[in-house]
Structure formats: structure tokens, C-alpha cells
C-alpha positions as CSV (number, residue, x, y, z in Angstrom):
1,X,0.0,0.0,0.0
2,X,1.6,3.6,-1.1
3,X,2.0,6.4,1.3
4,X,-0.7,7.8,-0.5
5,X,-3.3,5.6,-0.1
6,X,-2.4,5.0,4.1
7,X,-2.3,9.1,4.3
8,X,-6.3,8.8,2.5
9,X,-7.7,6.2,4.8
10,X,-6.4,7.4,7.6
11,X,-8.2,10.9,6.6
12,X,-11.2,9.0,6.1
13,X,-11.2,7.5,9.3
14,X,-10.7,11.2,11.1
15,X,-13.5,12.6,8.9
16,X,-15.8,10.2,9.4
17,X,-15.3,10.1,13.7
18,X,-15.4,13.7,13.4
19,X,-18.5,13.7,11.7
20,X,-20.5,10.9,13.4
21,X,-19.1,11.7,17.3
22,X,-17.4,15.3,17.4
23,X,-19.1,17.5,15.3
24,X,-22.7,16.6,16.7
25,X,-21.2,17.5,20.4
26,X,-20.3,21.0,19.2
27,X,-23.5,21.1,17.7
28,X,-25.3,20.4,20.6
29,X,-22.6,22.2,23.0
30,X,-23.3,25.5,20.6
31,X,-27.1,25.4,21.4
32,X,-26.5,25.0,24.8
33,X,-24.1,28.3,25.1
34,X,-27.1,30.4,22.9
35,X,-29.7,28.9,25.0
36,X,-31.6,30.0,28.1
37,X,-31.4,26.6,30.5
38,X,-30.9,27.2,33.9
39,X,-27.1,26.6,34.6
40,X,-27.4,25.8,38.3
41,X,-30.0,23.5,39.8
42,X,-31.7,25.8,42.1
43,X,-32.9,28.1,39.1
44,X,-34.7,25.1,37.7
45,X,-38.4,24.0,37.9
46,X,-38.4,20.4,39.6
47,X,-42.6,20.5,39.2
48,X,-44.6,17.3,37.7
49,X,-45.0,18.0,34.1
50,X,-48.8,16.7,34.5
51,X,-47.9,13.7,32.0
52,X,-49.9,11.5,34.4
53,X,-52.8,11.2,36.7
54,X,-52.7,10.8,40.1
55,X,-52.3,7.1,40.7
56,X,-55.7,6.7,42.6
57,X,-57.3,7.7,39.4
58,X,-55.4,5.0,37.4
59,X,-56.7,2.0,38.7
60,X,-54.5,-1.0,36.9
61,X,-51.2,-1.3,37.5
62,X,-47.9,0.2,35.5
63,X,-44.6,1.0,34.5
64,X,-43.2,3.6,33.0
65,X,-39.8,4.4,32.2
66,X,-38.8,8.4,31.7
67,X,-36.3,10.3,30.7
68,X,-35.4,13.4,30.9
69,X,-32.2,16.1,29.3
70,X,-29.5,16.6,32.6
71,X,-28.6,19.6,34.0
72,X,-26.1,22.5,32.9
73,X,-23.4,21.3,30.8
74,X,-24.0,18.0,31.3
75,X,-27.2,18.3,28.7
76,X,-24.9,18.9,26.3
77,X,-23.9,15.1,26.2
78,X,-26.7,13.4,28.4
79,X,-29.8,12.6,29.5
80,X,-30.9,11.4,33.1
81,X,-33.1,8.5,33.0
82,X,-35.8,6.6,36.0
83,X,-38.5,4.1,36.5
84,X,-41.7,5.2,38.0
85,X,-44.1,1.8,39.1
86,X,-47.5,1.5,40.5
87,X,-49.3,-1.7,41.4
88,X,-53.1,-2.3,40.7
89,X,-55.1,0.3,42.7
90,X,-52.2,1.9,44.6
91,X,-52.9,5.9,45.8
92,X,-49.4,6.3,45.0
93,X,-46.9,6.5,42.0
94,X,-43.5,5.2,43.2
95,X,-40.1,6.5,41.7
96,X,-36.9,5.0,41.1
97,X,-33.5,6.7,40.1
98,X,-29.7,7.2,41.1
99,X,-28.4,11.1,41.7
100,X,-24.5,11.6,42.3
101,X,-24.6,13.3,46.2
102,X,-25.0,10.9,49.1
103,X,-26.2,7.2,48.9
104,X,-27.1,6.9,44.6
105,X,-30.2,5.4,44.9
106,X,-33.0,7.6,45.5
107,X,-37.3,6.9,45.7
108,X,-39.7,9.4,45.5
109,X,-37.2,12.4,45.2
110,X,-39.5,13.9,42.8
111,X,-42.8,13.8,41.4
112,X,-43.1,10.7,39.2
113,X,-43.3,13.0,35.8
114,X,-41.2,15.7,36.7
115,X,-39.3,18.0,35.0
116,X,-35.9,17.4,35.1
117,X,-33.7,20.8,35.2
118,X,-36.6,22.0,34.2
119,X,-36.9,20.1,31.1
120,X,-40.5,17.8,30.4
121,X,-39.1,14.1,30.6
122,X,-40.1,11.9,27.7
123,X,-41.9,8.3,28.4
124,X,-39.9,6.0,26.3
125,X,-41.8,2.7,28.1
126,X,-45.3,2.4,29.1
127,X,-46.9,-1.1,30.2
128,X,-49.9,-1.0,32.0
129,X,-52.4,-4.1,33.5
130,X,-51.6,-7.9,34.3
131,X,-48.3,-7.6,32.1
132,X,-47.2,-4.7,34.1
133,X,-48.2,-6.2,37.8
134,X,-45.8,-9.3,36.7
135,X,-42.8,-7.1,36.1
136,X,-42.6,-5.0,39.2
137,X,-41.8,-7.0,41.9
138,X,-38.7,-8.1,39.7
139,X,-37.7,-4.6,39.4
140,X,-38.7,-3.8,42.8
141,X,-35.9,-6.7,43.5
142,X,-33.4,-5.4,40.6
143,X,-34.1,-2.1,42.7
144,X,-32.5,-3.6,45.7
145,X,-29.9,-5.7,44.2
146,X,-28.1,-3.1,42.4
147,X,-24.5,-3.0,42.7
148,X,-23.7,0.2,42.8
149,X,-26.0,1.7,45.9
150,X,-22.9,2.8,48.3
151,X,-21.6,6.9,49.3
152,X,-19.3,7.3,46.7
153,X,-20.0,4.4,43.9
154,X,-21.6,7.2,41.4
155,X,-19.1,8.9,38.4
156,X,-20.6,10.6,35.8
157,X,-18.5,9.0,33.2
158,X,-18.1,6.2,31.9
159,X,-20.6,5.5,35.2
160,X,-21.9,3.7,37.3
161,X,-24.4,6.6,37.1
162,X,-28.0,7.3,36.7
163,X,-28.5,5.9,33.4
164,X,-26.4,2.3,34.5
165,X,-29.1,2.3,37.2
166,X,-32.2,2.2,34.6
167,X,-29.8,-0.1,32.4
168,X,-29.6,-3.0,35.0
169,X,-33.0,-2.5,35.9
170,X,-33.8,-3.5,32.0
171,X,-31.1,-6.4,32.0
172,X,-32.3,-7.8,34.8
173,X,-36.7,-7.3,33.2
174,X,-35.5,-7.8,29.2
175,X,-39.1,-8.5,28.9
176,X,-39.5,-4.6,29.0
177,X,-37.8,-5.2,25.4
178,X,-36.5,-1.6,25.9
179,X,-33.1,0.3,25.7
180,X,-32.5,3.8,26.8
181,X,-31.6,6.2,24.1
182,X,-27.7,6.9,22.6
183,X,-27.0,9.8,24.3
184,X,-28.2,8.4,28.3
185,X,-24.6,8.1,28.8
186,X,-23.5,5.8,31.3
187,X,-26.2,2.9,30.1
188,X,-23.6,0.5,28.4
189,X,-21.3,0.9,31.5
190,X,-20.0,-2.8,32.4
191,X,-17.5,-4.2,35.2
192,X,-15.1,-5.2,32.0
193,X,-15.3,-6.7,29.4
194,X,-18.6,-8.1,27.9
195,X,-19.8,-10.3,24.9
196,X,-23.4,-11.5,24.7
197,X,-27.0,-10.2,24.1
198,X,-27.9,-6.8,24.6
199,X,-29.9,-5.6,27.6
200,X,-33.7,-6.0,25.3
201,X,-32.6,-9.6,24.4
202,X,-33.2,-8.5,20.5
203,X,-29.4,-8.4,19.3
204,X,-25.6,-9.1,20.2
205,X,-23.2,-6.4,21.8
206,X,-19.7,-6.5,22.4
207,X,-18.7,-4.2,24.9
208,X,-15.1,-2.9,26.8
209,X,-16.1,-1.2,30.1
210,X,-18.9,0.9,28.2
211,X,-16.0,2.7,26.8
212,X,-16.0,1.1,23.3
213,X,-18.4,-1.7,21.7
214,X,-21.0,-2.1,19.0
215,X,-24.1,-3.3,19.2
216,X,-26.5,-5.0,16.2
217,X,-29.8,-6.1,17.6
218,X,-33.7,-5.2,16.1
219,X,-34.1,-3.1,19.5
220,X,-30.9,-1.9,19.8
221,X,-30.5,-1.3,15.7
222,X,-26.7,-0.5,14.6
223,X,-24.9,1.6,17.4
224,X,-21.4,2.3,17.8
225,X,-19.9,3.6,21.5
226,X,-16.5,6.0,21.5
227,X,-15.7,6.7,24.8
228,X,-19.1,6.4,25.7
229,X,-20.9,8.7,22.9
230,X,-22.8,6.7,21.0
231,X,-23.7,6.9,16.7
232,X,-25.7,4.4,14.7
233,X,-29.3,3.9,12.8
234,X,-32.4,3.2,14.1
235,X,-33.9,0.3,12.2
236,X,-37.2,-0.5,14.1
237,X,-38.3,2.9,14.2
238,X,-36.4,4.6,11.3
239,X,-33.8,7.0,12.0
240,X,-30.2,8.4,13.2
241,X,-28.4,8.3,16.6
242,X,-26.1,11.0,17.4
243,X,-24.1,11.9,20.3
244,X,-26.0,14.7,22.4
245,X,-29.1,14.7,20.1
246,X,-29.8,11.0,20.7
247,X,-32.3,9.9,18.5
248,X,-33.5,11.8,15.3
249,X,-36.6,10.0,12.7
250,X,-39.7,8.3,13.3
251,X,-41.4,9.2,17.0
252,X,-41.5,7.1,19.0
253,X,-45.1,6.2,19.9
254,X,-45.0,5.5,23.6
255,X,-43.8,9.2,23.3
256,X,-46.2,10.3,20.9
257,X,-49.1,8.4,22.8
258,X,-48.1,10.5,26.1
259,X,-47.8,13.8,24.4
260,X,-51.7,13.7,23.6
């Protein structure tokens, strides 16, 4: 091979990580320095978005997964993700996620729908009746097994953080047949290495401490992770991922159905 033609795929290879992981961050980093979103969390609204109805009104049980765009810079990359659950007949929504202050795991923090930095969180799972009363006592228990629920066992990158929480919870439910979006970094954070289905049980993932790996799966779609940002194609529900934007196509209709 000449000089020539090392020099032009090497290029290539620049041009197209550039394209597919950097240029969408400054992109995305861009808005966020022309945008009004509050910068510190005590100038943001915390409120219930009104997405749902108060549980004594919504008699059969359900789960719902949310997510919602983090705070201050961080939005520029991420999103924060939970698990809100109620059983058949309960007078109360309960709410699951992991913060980065004190012990990680939290419940009932917030309202169940709430904003999140002042941003309206986005359903991307919604299961409701007999199928939904099965799941939650296993992620009540997936709740309480997690591994990382100590002072001090939260980073923000490459995790374990809010979004690894949500991940185990749907490893250890694949029923939920769900995955969090590209850019909820921290959701392919592993202990090591890893080789073997992805967390919806639809596809194949090889994975290096949720550093690097790819991912091929009807769920999952194509997705490649660079240091934890994440690009592929959406193939269930056309579209692109990209790195801060996350996904970009067809709506998905759990989030269309909650927007009405």
C-alpha cells in the first residue's frame, strides 16, 4: 500500500469520527451556550409536568420508564433517565432513580413526571395491566440488588451513574424489550469486558467497560460507543443516533401516545 493511499484512509477514518461523534457535540454544546437553560439546579423548575394522573385515578397497575435532558453542561452530552411503578389500585406513583450526592439510589425524590432541570421528561416505556403487575416486583428486587447503591460508587463517566441504574433494571426485566436512548450516557457501563446479548434480548453487543463496543440487535439497531458517545441507525423505528441529540426519525409512539 503507497504512502498515498495509508495518508487517504487514515483521513477517512478522522473525517468520518469527526463527523458521526465530534461535530454533533459541538453542535449540541453550541445550542446549549445560545440557550436560556438554567445553569445551576436551584434556578430550575423540579414541578410534575402533568404527563400522568394521580395514581388513585389510574386503577390498573404500571410502568413507565422516563427520561429526561441533565442539567447544565452535562445536557450537552446526556440525559438522566428513572423508573416510576405502580401496582393495581395503589394511591401512590412510586419512583426510582440514582443522583451523584449521598447514597445513589434515591425513591420518591421527585414527582413521578417531573421535570428534570426543568426540562418535560419523555416516556420511552409504558406497560400498564396484568403484564405490568408481573414485572414489578422483579424490578422492585433489581431495585434492591443493584450493585452500585454505596456513598461514593456514582461517576458521571463512563458511570456507574443514573443511566447504568435504569440499564440493569432492564437487563435484569428484558421483557420490557426496551433500551434507553444513545446519548443516556452511562447505560452501556459494564464491570469489564462483555460479549453477549444486549440488555432488550433483541441483538448481540460487544462491549469494553462501556468505553468502546458495538451493538447490532432489532431493538438496539446499529450503534457504535467511542468513549461512551454513541452513533448508529435506528432500524425498528427509522432514524439516526447521534451523540448529544440522541435519536433523530420516526417518534416514538409511547412518546407520541403521552404527548396527547
Amino acid at each position: 500500500m503507497t504512502p498515498t493511499c495509508r495518508f487517504s484512509r487514515r483521513s477517512l477514518i478522522m473525517l468520518t469520527i469527526f463527523a458521526l461523534f465530534l461535530a454533533p457535540i459541538l453542535a449540541r454544546a453550541a445550542l446549549y451556550a445560545l440557550g436560556d437553560d438554567p445553569r445551576s439546579w436551584r434556578d430550575a423548575d423540579w414541578s410534575s409536568a402533568r404527563l400522568l394522573p394521580k395514581a388513585v385515578d389510574d386503577r390498573p397497575a404500571r410502568v413507565i420508564v422516563f427520561t429526561g435532558t441533565a442539567g447544565a453542561w452535562k445536557g450537552i452530552f446526556a440525559v438522566h433517565s428513572w423508573v416510576v411503578v405502580k401496582r393495581e389500585n395503589a394511591r401512590e406513583w412510586t419512583r426510582y432513580d440514582v443522583v451523584g450526592w449521598g447514597n445513589p439510589v434515591r425513591t420518591d425524590n421527585w414527582p413521578p413526571d417531573g421535570r428534570w432541570y426543568g426540562n418535560v421528561p419523555v416516556a420511552i416505556a409504558d406497560i400498564s395491566g396484568a403484564e405490568a403487575e408481573k414485572l414489578i416486583p422483579r424490578i422492585e428486587a433489581a431495585v434492591r440488588a443493584y450493585s452500585f447503591s454505596h456513598a461514593g460508587d456514582y461517576r458521571v463517566w463512563p458511570g456507574p451513574n443514573s443511566n447504568s441504574f435504569t440499564a440493569a433494571i432492564l437487563r435484569a426485566v428484558p421483557e420490557l424489550g426496551l433500551m434507553l436512548p444513545p446519548n443516556a450516557v452511562g447505560r452501556d457501563f459494564r464491570d469489564g469486558f462483555y460479549a453477549g446479548p444486549t440488555d432488550s434480548g433483541t441483538g448481540v453487543e460487544l462491549n469494553l467497560h462501556g468505553v468502546a463496543g458495538i451493538k447490532l440487535g432489532w431493538t438496539e439497531g446499529i450503534e457504535i460507543n467511542l468513549l461512551g458517545l454513541v452513533a448508529g441507525i435506528d432500524l425498528r423505528h427509522p432514524g439516526l443516533k447521534l451523540p448529544g441529540f440522541g435519536r433523530i426519525g420516526v417518534e416514538s409512539p409511547v412518546a407520541t401516545a403521552l404527548a396527547k
